[in-house]
C-alpha positions as CSV (number, residue, x, y, z in Angstrom):
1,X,-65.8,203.0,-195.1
2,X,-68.2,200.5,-192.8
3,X,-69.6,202.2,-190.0
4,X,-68.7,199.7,-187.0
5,X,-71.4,198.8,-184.5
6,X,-71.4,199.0,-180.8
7,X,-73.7,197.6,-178.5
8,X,-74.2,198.8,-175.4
9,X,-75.8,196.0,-173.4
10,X,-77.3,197.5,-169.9
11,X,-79.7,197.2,-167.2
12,X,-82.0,200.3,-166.0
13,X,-81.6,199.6,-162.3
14,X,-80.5,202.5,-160.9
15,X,-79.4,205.4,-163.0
16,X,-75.6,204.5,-162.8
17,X,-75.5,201.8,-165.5
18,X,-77.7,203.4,-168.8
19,X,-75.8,207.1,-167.5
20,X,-72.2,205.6,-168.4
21,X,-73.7,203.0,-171.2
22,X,-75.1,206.4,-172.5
23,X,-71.7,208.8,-171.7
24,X,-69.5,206.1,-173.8
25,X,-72.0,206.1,-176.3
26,X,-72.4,209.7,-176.9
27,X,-68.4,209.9,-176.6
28,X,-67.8,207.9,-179.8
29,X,-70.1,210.0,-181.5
30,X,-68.4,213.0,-180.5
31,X,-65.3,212.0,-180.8
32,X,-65.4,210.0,-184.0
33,X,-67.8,211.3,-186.1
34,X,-69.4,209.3,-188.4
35,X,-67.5,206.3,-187.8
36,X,-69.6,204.2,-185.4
37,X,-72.8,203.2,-184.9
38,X,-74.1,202.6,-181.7
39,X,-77.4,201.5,-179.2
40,X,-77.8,201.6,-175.8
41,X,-80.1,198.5,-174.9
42,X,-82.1,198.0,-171.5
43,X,-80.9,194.4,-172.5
44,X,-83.5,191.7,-170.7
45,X,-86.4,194.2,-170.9
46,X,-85.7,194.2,-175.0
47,X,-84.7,190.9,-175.8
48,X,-87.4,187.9,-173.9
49,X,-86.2,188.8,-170.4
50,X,-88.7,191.2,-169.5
51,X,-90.3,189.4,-166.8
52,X,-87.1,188.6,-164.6
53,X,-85.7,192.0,-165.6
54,X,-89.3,193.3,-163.5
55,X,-88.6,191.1,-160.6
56,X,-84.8,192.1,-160.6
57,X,-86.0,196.0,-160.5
58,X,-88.4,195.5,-158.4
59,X,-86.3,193.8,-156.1
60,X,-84.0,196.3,-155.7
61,X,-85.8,199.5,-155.6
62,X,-87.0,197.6,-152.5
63,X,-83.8,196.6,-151.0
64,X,-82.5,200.5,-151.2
65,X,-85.5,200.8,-148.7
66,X,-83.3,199.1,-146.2
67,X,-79.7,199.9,-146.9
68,X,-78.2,198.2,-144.3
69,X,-79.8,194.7,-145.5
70,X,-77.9,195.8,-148.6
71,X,-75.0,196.7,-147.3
72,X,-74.9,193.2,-145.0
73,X,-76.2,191.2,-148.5
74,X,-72.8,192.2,-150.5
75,X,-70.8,191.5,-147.4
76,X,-72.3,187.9,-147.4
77,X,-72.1,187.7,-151.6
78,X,-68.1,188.9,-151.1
79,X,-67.2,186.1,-148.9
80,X,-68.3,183.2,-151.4
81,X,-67.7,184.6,-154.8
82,X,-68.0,181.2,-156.4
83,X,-71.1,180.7,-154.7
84,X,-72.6,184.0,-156.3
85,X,-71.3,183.4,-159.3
86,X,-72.9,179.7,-159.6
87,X,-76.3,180.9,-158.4
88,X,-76.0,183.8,-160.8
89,X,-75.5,181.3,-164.1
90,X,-77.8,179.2,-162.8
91,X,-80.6,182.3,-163.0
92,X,-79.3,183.9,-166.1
93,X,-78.4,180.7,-168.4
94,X,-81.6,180.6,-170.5
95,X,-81.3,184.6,-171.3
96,X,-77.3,183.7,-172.2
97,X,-78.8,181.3,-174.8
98,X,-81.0,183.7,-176.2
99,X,-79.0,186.9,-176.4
100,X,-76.3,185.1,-178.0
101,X,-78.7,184.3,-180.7
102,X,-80.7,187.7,-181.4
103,X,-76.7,189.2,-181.5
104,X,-75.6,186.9,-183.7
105,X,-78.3,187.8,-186.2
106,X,-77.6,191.8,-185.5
107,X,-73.9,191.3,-185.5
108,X,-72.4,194.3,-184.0
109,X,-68.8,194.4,-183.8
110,X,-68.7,195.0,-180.2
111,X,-71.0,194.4,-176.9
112,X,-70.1,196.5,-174.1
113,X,-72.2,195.1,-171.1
114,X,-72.0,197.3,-167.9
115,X,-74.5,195.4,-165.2
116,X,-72.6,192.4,-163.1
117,X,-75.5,190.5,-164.0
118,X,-74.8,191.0,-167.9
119,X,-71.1,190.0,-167.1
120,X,-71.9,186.5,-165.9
121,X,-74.5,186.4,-169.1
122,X,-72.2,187.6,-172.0
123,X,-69.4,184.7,-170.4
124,X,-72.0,182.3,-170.9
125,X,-73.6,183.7,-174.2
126,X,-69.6,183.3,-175.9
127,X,-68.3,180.6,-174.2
128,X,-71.6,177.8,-174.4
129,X,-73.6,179.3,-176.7
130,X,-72.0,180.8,-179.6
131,X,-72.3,184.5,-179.4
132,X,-69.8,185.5,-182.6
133,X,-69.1,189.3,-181.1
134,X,-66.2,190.2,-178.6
135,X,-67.5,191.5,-175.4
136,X,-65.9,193.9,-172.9
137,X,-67.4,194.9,-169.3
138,X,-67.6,197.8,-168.0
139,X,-67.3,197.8,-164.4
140,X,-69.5,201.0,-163.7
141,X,-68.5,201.2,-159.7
142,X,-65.6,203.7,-159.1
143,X,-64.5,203.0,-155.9
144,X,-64.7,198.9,-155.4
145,X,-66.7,195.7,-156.9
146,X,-69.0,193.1,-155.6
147,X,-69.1,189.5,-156.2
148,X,-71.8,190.3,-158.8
149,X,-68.9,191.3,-161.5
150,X,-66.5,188.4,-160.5
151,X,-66.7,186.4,-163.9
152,X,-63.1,185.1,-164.6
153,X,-64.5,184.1,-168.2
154,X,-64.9,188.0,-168.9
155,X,-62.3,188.7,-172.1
156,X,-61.8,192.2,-170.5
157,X,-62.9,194.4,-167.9
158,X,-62.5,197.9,-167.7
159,X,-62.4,199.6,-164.2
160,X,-62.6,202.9,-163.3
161,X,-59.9,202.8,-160.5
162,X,-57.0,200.5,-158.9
163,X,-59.3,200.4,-155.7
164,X,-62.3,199.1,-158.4
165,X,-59.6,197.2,-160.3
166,X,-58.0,195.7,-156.4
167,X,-61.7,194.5,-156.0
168,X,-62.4,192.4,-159.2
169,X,-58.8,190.7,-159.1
170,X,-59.9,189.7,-155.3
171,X,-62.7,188.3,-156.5
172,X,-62.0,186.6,-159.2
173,X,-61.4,188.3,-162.2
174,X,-57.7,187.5,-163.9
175,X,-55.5,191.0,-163.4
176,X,-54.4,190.6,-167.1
177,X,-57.8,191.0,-168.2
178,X,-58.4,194.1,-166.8
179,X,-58.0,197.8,-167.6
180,X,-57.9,200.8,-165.6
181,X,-59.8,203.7,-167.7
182,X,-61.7,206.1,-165.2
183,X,-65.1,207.0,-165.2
184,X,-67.1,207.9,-168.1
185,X,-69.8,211.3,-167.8
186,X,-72.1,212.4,-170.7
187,X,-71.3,215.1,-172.8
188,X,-74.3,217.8,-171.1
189,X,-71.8,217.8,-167.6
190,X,-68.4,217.5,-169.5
191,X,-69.5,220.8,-171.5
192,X,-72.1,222.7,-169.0
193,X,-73.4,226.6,-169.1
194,X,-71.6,229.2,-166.9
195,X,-73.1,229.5,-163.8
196,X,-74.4,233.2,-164.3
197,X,-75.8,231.9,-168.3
198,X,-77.5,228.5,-166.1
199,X,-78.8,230.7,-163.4
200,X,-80.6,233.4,-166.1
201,X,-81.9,230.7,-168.0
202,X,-83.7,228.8,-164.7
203,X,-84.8,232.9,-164.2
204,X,-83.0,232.8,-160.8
205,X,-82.5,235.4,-158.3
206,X,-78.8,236.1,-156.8
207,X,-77.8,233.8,-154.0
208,X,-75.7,230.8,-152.9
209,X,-78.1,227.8,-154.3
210,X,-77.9,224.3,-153.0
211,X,-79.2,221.3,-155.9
212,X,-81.3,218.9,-153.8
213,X,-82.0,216.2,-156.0
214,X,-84.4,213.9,-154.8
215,X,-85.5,211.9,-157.6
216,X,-83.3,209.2,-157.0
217,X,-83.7,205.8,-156.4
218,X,-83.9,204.9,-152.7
219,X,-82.6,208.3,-151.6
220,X,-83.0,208.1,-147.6
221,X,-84.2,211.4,-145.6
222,X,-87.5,213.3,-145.1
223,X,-87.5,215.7,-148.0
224,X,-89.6,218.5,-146.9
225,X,-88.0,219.1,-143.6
226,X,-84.6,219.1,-145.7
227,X,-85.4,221.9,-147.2
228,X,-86.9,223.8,-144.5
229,X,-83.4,223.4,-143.0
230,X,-81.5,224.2,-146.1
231,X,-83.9,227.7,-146.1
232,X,-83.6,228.2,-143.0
233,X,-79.8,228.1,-143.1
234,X,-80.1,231.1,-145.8
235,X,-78.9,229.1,-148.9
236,X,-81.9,228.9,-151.9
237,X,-83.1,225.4,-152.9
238,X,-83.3,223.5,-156.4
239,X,-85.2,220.9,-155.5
240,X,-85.8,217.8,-158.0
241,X,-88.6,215.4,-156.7
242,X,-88.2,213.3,-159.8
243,X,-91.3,211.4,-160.8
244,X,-92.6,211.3,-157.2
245,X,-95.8,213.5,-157.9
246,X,-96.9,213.7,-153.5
247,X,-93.5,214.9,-153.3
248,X,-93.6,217.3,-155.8
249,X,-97.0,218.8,-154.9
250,X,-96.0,219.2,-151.0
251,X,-92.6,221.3,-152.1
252,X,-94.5,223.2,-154.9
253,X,-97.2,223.8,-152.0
254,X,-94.0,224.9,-149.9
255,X,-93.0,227.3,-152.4
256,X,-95.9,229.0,-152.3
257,X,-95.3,230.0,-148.6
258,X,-91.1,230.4,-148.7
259,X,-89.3,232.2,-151.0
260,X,-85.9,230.8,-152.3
261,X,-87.4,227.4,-153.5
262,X,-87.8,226.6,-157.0
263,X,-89.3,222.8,-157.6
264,X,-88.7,220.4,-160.5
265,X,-90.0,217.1,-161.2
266,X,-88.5,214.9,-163.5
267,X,-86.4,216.7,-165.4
268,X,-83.6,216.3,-168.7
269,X,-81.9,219.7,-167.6
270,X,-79.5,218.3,-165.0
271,X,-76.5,219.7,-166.5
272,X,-78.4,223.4,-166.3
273,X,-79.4,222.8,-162.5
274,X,-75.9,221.9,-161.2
275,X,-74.2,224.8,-163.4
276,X,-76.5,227.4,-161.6
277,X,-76.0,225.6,-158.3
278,X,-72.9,226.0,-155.9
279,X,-73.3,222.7,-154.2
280,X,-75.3,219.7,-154.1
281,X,-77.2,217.5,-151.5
282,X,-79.0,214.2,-152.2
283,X,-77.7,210.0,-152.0
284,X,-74.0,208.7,-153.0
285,X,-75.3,207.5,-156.1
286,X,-72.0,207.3,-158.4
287,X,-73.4,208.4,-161.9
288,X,-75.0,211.4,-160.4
289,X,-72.1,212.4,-158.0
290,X,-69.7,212.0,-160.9
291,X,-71.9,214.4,-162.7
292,X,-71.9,216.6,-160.5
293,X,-68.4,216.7,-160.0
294,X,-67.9,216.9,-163.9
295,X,-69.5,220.4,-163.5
296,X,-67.0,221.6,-160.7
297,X,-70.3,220.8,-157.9
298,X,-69.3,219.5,-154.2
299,X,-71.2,217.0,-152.8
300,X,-73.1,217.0,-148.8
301,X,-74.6,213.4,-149.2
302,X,-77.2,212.5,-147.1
303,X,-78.2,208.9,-147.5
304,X,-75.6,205.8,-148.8
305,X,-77.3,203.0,-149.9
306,X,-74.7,200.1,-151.1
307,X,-70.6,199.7,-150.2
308,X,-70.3,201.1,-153.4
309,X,-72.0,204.6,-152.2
310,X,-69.8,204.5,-149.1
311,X,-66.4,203.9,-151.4
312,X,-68.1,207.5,-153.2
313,X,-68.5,209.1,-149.6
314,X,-64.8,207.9,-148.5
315,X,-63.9,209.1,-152.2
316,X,-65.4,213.1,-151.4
317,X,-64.2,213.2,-148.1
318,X,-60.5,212.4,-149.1
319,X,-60.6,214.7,-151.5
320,X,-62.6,218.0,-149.7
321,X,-65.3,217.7,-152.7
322,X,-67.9,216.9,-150.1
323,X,-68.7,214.0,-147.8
324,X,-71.4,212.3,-145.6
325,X,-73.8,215.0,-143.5
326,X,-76.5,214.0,-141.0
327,X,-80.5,215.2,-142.4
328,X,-80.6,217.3,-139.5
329,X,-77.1,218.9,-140.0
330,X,-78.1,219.2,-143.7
331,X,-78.6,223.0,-143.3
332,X,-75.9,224.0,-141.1
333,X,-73.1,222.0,-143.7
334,X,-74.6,224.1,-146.3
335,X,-73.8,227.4,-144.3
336,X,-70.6,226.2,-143.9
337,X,-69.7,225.8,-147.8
338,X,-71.8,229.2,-148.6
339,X,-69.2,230.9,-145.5
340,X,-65.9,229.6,-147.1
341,X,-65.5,230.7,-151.1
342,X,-62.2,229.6,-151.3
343,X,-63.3,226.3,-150.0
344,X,-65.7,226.1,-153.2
345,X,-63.0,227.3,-155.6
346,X,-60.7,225.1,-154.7
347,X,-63.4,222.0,-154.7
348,X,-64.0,223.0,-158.5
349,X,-60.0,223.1,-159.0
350,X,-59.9,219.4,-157.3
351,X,-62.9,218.1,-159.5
352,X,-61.2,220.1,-162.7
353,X,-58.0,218.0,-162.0
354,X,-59.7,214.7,-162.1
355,X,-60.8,215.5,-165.5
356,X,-63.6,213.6,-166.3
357,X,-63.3,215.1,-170.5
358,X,-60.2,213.2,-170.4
359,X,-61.5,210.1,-169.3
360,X,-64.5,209.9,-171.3
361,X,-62.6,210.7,-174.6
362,X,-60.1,207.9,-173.4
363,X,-62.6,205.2,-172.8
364,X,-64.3,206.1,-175.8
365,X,-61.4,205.6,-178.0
366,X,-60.4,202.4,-176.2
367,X,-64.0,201.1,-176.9
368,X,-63.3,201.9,-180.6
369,X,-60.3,200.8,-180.7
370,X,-61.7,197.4,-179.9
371,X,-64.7,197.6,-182.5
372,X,-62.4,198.1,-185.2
373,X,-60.5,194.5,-183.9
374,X,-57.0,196.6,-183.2
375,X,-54.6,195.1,-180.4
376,X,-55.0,197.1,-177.5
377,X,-51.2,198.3,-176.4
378,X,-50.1,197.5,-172.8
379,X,-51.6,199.1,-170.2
380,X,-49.3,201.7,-168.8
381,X,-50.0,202.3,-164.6
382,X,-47.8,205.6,-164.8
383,X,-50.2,207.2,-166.9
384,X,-53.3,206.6,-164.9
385,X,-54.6,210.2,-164.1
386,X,-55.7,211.8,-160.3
387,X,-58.8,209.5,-161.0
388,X,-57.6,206.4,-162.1
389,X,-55.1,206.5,-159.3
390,X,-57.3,205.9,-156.5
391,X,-56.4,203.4,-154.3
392,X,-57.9,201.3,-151.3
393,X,-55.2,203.1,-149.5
394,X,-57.0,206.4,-150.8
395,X,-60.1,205.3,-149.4
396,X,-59.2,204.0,-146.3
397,X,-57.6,208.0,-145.2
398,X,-61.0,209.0,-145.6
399,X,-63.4,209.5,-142.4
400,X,-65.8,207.0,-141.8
401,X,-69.3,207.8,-140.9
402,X,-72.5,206.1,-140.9
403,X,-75.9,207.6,-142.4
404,X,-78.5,207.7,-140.2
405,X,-81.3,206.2,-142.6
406,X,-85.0,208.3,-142.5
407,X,-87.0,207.4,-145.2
408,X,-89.8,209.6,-146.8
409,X,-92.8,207.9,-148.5
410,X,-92.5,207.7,-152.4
């Protein structure tokens, strides 16, 4: 039997879009072995883009310098959806001319494109120019949608949520072109170590451990003084600078002077550091906090960047898996979890019942279901899970609270 092909069309801005490109990926495999064939594809840096894909990037890892200009920007982009739109053809039409010709020659049997960017340029590529292979989106925000994914030529859109799903029909995408499917983790967080067999594999002493991660893209707050507090407060540290070597040097030079602080740079063990952890702190980034979640991990965020990372925030706080905590409080909030046990055990039964193995494996064998050219059955709202489910309503329960924005040099 064929192998059928999927390709996974994305953009590495952020680590949100290749993390569920990759989770759906890996899925198929898991779930369907032997039967498909897939690549995950940093699209416009691979295929004759590579100079706007720079300026894009670049762009935006200096816009999350100054979150409210990117909060404000979306606002402004949400009010005139055809105007974003326009502009965003207008910018992307030549690369729409020329993906639909290097995919025609590789002829998968399926694009999935997860950027809003690459929504706007798959429309194009099949509608004007030819492109032979069905595409679905992947809406990769949980909680809402910008303007950016508003392409009412998209054949289908899949949404993690009905708030996400409320958001794209706003804007302009037709409601019976889209699907509500959840949110899609890799296979390392939907199948992670024990805590005890993570924690003697890191060589870790006994203790309540926080997970700061602060590797991430545009992650507000000054690092070092976090976790000073975080120490202070009694709780041990797992610190991840990422690839941001000063960082890295001034918490290894830290750990060297206080105990209870063990320092990573950028690291493919992720899965390991939030099974040995009991809670994490870093930015609402979704792919991240969804991974943490997956593993049964509350959240104490520290820094929101986009609307998107406040729909998370709202999304934790609803939900007692977390929620928005001031740098300075950052200590005393961990106390607070490290006090309360049964507050943690029933944050890991909460995240259980989302069940992000379920949604994966579901998303996966939708995706497949398309590569193989099936007819997708009616969507069906009463089956939507705890995930699924959430609605603007949700959301709006949630307590609203602003981050106060300190930035760290990087």
């Amino acid at each position: 039997m064929r192998r059928r092909s999927v390709f996974f069309a994305t953009i590495a801005a952020g680590g949100g879009h290749v993390a569920t490109a990759t989770a759906l990926s890996e899925a198929l495999h898991a779930d369907h072995a032997g039967e498909f064939e897939t690549r995950v594809s940093d699209v416009m840096a691979e295929f004759g883009a590579a100079g706007l894909d720079r300026r894009h990037k670049a762009q935006w890892k200096a816009l999350l310098a100054q979150p409210r200009l990117v909060r404000w920007g979306q606002k402004v982009m949400d009010l005139t959806p055809a105007v974003t739109r326009a502009s965003q053809g207008a910018l992307l039409d030549s690369f729409a001319r020329s993906i639909a010709k290097e995919l025609n020659e590789l002829a998968p049997d399926l694009v999935v494109a997860n950027h809003g960017w690459l929504a706007t340029v798959f429309a194009a590529a099949r509608r004007r120019y030819g492109l032979r292979t069905p595409v679905v989106v992947f809406a990769t925000e949980p909680f809402d949608a910008s303007a950016l994914w508003s392409e009412p030529r998209s054949e289908l859109v899949l949404a993690p949520s009905l708030a996400a799903a409320a958001d794209l029909a706003r804007l302009g995408v037709h409601e019976d072109r889209l699907r509500v499917v959840g949110y899609p983790v890799r296979q390392a967080f939907l199948h992670p170590s024990a805590r005890g067999a993570a924690r003697a594999e890191l060589g870790l002493a006994p203790g309540f451990t926080c997970l700061l991660s602060l590797g991430a893209e545009g992650v507000a707050g000054e690092a070092v003084a976090m976790v000073e507090r975080l120490l202070a407060s009694g709780v041990a540290v797992l610190a991840v600078a990422g690839r941001n070597v000063e960082l890295r040097s001034r918490l290894e030079a830290l750990s060297e002077a206080r105990t209870g602080l063990t320092v990573f740079g950028f690291t493919d063990r992720m899965a390991t550091l939030l099974a040995a952890a009991d809670i994490v702190v870093g930015k609402a980034g979704p792919a991240s906090t969804m991974e943490a979640l997956a593993v049964g991990r509350p959240v104490l965020v520290t820094a929101y960047a986009g609307l998107n990372e406040l729909a998370v925030v709202r999304f934790l706080e609803a939900h007692g898996l977390g929620g928005l905590t001031k740098v300075g409080e950052v200590g005393l909030a961990a106390a607070t979890w490290h006090d309360a046990p049964e507050r943690l055990a029933e944050a890991a039964r909460t995240a259980a019942a989302l069940d992000f193995p379920g949604m994966t494996s579901r998303s996966a064998a939708l995706i497949g279901a398309l590569a193989r050219g099936e007819t997708l059955p009616p969507a069906d709202s009463t089956a939507l899970g705890r995930f699924e489910s959430v609605s603007k309503a949700t959301l709006a329960a949630a307590r609203d609270r602003r981050a106060v924005p300190v930035h760290w040099p990087t």
